[in-house]
C-alpha positions in Angstrom: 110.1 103.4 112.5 106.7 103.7 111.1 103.8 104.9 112.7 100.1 104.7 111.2 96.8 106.9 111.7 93.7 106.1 110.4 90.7 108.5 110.1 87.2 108.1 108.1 85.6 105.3 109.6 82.0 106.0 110.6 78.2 104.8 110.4 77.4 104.4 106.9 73.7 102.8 105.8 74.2 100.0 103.5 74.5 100.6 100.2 76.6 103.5 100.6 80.5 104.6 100.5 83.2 106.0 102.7 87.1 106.7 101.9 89.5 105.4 105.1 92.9 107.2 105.1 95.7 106.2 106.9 98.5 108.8 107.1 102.4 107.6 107.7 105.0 108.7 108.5 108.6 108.0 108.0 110.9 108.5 105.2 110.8 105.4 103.7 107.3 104.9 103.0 107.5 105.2 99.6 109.3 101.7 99.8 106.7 99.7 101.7 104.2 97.5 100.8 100.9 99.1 102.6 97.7 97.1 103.1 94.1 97.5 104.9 93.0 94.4 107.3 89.6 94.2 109.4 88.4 92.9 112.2 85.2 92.3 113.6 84.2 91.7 117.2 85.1 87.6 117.9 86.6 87.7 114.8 90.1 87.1 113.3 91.7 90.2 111.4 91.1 89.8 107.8 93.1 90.8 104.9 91.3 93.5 102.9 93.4 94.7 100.1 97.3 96.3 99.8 99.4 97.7 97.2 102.8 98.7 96.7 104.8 101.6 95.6 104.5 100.9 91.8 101.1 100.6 92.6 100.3 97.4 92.2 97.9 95.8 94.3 95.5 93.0 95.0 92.0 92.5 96.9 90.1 90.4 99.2 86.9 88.2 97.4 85.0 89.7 99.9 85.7 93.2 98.7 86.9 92.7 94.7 84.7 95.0 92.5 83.7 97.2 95.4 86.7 98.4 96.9 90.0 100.5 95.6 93.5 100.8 97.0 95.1 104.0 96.7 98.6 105.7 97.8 99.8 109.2 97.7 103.8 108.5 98.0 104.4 112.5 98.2 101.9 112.9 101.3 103.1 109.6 102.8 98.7 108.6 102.9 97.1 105.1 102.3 93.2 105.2 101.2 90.7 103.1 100.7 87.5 103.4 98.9 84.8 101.2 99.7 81.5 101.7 97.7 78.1 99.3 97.7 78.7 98.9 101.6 77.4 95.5 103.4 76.5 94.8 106.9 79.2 92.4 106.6 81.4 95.4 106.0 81.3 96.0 110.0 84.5 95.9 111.3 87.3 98.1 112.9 89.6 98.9 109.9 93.6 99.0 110.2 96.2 99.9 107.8 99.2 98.4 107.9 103.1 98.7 106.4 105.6 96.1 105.8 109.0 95.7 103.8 107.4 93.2 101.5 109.2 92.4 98.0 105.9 91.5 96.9 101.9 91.6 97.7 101.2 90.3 101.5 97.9 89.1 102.9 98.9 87.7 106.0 99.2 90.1 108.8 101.9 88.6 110.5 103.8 90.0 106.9 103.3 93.0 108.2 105.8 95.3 110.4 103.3 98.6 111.2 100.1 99.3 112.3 97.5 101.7 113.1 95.1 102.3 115.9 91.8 101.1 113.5 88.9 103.6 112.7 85.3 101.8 112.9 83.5 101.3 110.2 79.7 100.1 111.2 76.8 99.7 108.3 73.6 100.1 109.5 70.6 98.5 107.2 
């Protein structure tokens, strides 16, 4: 099995950056495709971006040009980079793992996830 932890999320004025990590473990890691979804309160969770192990990977509209998938294989860790923050931003952040032969933005693709770390941006 896989299990996830997320850490960085915290209050953040607008306009500014934060780095989420997720750290996995489990020895196949390297193998899975690993993604960040969202979810604010009374809302459905929303892809963000993921990537695989080549390090391909692919990006929400919401977050193109702002935000940047990352994966250290060796140190089983996920990370995401969000700069130029929006109040829309808001949201508890998950990462997530699947065995997905290719991209994934559906969450129900998905096998593992996380606890979420919140993110809140304040104006």
């Amino acid at each position: 099995q896989v299990q996830l932890v997320e850490s960085g999320g915290r209050l953040v004025q607008a306009g500014g950056s934060l780095r989420l990590s997720c750290a996995a473990s489990g020895r196949a890691f390297s193998s899975y495709t690993m993604a960040w979804f969202r979810q604010a309160p009374g809302k459905e969770r929303d892809f963000v971006a993921a990537v695989m192990w080549t390090g391909f990977s692919t990006f929400a509209d919401s977050v193109k040009g702002r935000a940047t998938i990352s994966r250290d294989n060796a140190n089983n860790t996920l990370y995401l980079q969000m700069n130029s923050l929006k109040l829309e931003d808001t949201a508890v952040y998950y990462c997530a793992a699947g065995r997905n032969p290719r991209l994934a933005t559906g969450a129900t693709q998905y096998d593992y996830w996380g606890q979420g770390t919140q993110v809140t941006v304040s104006s």
